[in-house]
C-alpha positions in Angstrom: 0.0 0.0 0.0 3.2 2.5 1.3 5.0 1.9 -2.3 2.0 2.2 -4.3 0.7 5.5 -2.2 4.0 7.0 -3.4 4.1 5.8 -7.0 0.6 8.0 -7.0 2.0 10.7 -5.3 5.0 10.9 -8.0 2.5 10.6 -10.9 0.5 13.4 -9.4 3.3 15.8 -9.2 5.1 14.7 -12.5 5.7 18.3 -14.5 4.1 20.2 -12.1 5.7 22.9 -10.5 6.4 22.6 -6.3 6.5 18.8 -6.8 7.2 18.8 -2.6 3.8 20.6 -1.7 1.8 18.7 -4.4 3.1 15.5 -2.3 2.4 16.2 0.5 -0.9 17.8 -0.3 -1.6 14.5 -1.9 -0.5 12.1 1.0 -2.9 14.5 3.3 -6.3 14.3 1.6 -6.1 10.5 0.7 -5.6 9.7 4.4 -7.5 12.7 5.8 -11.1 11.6 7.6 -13.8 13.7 4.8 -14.1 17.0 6.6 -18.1 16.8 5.3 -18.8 13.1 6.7 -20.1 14.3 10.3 -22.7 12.3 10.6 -23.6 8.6 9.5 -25.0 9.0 5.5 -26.1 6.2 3.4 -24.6 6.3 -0.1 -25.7 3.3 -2.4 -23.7 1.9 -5.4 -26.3 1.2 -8.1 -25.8 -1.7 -10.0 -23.7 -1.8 -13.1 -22.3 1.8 -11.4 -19.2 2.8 -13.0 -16.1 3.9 -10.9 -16.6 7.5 -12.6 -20.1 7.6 -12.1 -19.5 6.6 -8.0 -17.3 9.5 -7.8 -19.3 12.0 -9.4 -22.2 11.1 -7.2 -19.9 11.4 -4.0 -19.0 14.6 -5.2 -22.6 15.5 -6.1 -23.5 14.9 -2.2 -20.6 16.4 -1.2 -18.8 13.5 0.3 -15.9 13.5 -2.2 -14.3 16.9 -2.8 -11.4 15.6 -5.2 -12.6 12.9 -7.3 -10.5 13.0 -10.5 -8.0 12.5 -7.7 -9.9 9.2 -6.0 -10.2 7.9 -9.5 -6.6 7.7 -10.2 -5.8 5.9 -6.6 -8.4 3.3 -7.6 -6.7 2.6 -10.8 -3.5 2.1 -9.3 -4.7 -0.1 -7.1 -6.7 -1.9 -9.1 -9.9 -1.2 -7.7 -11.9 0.8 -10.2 -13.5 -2.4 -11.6 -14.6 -4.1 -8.0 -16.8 -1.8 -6.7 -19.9 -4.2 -5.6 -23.3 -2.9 -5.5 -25.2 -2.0 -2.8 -26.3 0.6 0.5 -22.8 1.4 2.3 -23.1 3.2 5.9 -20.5 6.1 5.6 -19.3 6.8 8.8 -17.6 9.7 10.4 -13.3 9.9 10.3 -13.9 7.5 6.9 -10.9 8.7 4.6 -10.9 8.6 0.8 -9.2 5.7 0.7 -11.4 4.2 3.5 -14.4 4.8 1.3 -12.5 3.0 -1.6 -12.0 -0.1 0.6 -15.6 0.1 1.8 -17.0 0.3 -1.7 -15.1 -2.8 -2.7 -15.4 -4.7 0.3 -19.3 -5.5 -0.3 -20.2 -5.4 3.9 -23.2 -3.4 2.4 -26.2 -2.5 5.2 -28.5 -5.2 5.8 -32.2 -4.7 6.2 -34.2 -7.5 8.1 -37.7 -9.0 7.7 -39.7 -11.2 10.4 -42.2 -13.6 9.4 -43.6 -14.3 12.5 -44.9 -17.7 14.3 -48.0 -19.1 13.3 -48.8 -16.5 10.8 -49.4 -18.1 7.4 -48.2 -17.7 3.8 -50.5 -15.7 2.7 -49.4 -13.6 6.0 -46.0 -14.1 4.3 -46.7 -12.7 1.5 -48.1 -10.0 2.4 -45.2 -8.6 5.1 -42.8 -9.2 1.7 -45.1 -6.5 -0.5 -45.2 -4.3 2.3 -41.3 -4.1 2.4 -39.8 -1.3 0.2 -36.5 -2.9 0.1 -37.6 -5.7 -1.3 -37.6 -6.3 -5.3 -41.2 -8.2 -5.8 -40.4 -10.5 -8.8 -43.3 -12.8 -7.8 -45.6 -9.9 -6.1 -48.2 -11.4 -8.7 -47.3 -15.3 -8.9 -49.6 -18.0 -8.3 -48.7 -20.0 -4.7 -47.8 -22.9 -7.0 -45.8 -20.8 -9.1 -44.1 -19.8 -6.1 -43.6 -23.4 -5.4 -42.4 -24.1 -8.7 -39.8 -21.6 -8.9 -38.4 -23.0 -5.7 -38.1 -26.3 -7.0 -41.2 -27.9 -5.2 -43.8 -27.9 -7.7 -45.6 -30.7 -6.0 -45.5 -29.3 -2.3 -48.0 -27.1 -0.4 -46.7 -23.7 0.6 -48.3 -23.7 4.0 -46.1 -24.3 6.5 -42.9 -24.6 4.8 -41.1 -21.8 5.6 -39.3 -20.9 9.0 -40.9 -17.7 10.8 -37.7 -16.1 12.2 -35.9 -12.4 11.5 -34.0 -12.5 8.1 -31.3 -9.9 7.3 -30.6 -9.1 3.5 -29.2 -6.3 1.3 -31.4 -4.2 -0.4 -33.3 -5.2 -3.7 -32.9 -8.6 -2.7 -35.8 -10.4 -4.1 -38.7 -11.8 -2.6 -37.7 -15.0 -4.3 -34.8 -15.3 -2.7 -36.3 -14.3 0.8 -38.3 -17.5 0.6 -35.7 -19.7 -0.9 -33.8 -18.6 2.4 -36.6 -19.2 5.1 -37.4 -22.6 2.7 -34.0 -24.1 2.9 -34.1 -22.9 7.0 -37.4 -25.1 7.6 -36.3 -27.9 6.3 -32.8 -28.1 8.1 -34.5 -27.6 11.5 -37.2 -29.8 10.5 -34.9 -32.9 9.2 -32.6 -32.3 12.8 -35.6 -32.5 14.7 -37.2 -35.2 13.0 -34.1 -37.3 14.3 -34.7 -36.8 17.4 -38.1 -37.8 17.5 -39.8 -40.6 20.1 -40.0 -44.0 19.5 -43.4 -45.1 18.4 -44.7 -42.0 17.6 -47.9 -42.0 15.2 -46.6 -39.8 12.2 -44.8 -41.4 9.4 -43.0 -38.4 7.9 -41.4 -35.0 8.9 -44.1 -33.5 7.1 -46.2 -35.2 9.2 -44.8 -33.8 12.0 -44.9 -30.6 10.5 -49.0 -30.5 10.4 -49.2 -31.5 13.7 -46.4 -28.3 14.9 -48.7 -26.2 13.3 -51.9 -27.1 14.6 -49.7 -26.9 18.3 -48.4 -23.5 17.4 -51.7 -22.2 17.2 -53.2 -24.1 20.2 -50.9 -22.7 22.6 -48.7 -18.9 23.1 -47.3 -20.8 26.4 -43.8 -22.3 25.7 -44.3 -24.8 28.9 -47.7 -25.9 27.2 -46.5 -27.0 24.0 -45.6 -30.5 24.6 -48.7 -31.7 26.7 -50.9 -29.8 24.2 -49.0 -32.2 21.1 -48.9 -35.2 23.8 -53.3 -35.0 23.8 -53.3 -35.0 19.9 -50.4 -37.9 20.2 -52.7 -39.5 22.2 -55.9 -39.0 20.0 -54.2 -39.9 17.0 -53.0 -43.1 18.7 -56.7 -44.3 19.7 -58.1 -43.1 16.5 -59.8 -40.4 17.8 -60.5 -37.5 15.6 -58.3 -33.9 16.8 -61.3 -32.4 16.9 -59.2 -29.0 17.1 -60.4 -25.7 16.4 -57.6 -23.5 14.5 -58.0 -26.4 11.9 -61.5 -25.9 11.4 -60.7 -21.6 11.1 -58.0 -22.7 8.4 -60.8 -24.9 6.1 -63.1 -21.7 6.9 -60.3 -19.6 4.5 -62.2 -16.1 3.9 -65.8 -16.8 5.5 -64.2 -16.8 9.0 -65.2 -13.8 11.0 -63.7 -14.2 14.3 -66.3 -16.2 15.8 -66.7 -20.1 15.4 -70.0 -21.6 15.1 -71.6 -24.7 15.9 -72.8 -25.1 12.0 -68.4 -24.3 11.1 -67.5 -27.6 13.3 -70.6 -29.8 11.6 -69.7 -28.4 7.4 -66.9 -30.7 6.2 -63.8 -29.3 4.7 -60.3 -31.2 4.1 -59.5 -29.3 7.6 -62.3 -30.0 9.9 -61.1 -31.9 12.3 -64.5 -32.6 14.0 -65.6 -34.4 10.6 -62.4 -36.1 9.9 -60.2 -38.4 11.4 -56.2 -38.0 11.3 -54.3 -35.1 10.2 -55.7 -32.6 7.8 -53.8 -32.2 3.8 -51.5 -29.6 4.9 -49.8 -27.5 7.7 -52.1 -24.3 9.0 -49.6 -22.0 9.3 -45.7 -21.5 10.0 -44.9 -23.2 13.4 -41.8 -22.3 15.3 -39.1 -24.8 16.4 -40.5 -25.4 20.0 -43.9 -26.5 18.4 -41.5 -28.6 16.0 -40.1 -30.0 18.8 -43.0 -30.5 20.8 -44.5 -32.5 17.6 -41.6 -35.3 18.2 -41.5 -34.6 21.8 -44.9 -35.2 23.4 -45.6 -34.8 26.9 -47.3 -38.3 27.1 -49.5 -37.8 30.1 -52.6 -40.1 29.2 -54.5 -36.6 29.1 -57.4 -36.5 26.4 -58.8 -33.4 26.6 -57.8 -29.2 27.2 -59.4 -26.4 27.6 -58.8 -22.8 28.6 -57.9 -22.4 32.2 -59.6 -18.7 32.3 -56.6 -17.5 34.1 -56.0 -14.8 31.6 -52.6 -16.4 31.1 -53.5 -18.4 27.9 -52.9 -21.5 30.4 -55.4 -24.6 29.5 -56.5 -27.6 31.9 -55.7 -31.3 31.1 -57.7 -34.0 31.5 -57.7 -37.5 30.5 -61.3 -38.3 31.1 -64.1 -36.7 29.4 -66.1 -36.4 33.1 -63.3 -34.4 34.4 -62.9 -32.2 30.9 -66.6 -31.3 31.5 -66.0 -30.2 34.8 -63.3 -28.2 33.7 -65.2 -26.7 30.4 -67.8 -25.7 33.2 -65.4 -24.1 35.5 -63.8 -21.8 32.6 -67.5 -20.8 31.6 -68.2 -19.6 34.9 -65.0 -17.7 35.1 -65.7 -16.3 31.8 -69.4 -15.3 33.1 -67.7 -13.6 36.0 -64.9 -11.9 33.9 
């Protein structure tokens, strides 16, 4: 760096008169912090951006005062053609040849994205139009276009993508974003999967992924999660339908209004639970890696049944016989009466 800093400075002052001043004068401003930079500024590198056209816009916003000057250092070094696209965070005491490295480094800024637990894809979808930084190639795609394009033409979107904070540069596309949180789902799935309990009524991890989902949206309690998979364990083992509402709300799809009726549990859909025995077709939403777990886990009590505790901390009671869930059904209406 030292021998080529001086082989610039020598080129700058070739033929011009007070070659010593010109050096130094040189030598100062490369490796002076930019006197304009006093706060934090975001300067983006379009794509395609040449190393003239960089400098000019630096200059432009005032954060480059000699850039016929920058230029020539970044040919000599060999940098004018590496300059990678992206948002950059200037930061104050940066120096010319600071920003030079930064621009060529490619640590752009990241932004981040959260899909959250138990939302769904369509929820999905939905968080990636609403985010500006975002480049929506497949805004207007089909969900099985979607699917295609990740290479899983013949698997249902729901539930196949991990809910968890993503960090990406800008203009990354939504594509992209779901090939990420794709590929995360299935690596957590397939570790948990082999850790599953013995004799366990589910064939496949997808089958275990149905079941996380329907326990992601039974329970916001951590502690809960296992003995809430454990009762549908236990149901599925006897041959007992799940008879589980968030199920039921899925089949529903547009006609749901927040309430559920007594006529929603009795019409059959593929996802009424109270209609049809086993698993439904397809996960309900995105479930988060302690309802994975809890899938393969199960608390195996014996218990049967839950239902609210009316505690007001989204606790349920367990029971294993259907005397003692009535009793229990009866003691949250009555605290619901008095609430």
């Amino acid at each position: 760096m030292r021998k080529l800093l001086n082989l610039f400075l020598i080129l700058v002052v070739l033929g011009a008169a007070g070659a010593g001043a010109a050096a130094w004068w040189g030598h100062r401003w490369l490796q002076t912090p930019i006197a304009s930079l006093t706060d934090t500024v975001i300067f983006e590198v379009p794509k395609g951006a040449s190393l003239r056209t960089v400098a000019s816009s630096l200059n432009d916003q005032n954060l480059l005062e000699q850039p016929q000057v920058w230029n020539l250092w970044a040919r000599l070094t060999q940098r004018d053609h590496s300059l990678k696209a992206g948002e950059y965070q200037l930061q104050p005491g940066l120096t010319p040849i600071g920003l030079l490295e930064l621009l060529n480094s490619g640590n752009v800024l990241l932004h981040s994205i959260t899909f959250i637990e138990g939302s769904t894809f369509a929820d999905m979808r939905s968080v990636l139009a609403q985010s500006p930084t975002v480049e929506h190639k497949y805004a207007l795609a089909t969900p099985e276009e979607i699917m295609r394009a990740l290479g899983q033409a013949r698997l249902h979107p729901e539930g196949q993508f991990f809910p968890d904070t993503y960090r990406y540069p800008k203009d990354t596309t939504d594509i992209e974003l779901l090939g990420m949180a794709f590929r995360r789902m299935q690596q957590e799935l397939n570790a948990v999967w082999a850790t599953r309990a013995k004799d366990l009524p589910l064939a496949t991890p997808y089958e275990a992924l149905i079941l996380a989902s329907i326990v992601e949206k039974e329970t916001g309690l951590d502690t809960e999660r296992p003995q809430i998979s454990g009762v549908f364990v236990e149901r599925l083992r006897r041959g007992m339908r799940l008879q589980t509402d968030p199920t039921v709300i899925y089949g529903m799809m547009a006609k749901y209004d927040g309430n559920i009726r007594r006529s929603d549990l009795l019409r059959d859909t593929p996802y009424n639970t109270y209609t049809r025995a086993g698993l439904p077709p397809t996960p309900i939403c995105l479930p988060g890696l302690d309802a994975i777990r809890a899938a393969v886990q199960p608390d195996n009590t014996g218990a049967l049944f839950f239902v609210a505790s009316g505690n007001g901390d989204g606790s349920h009671y367990f029971s294993r016989t259907l005397a003692e869930h009535n009793a229990a059904v009866k003691r949250y209406l009555k605290k619901l009466k008095g609430q």
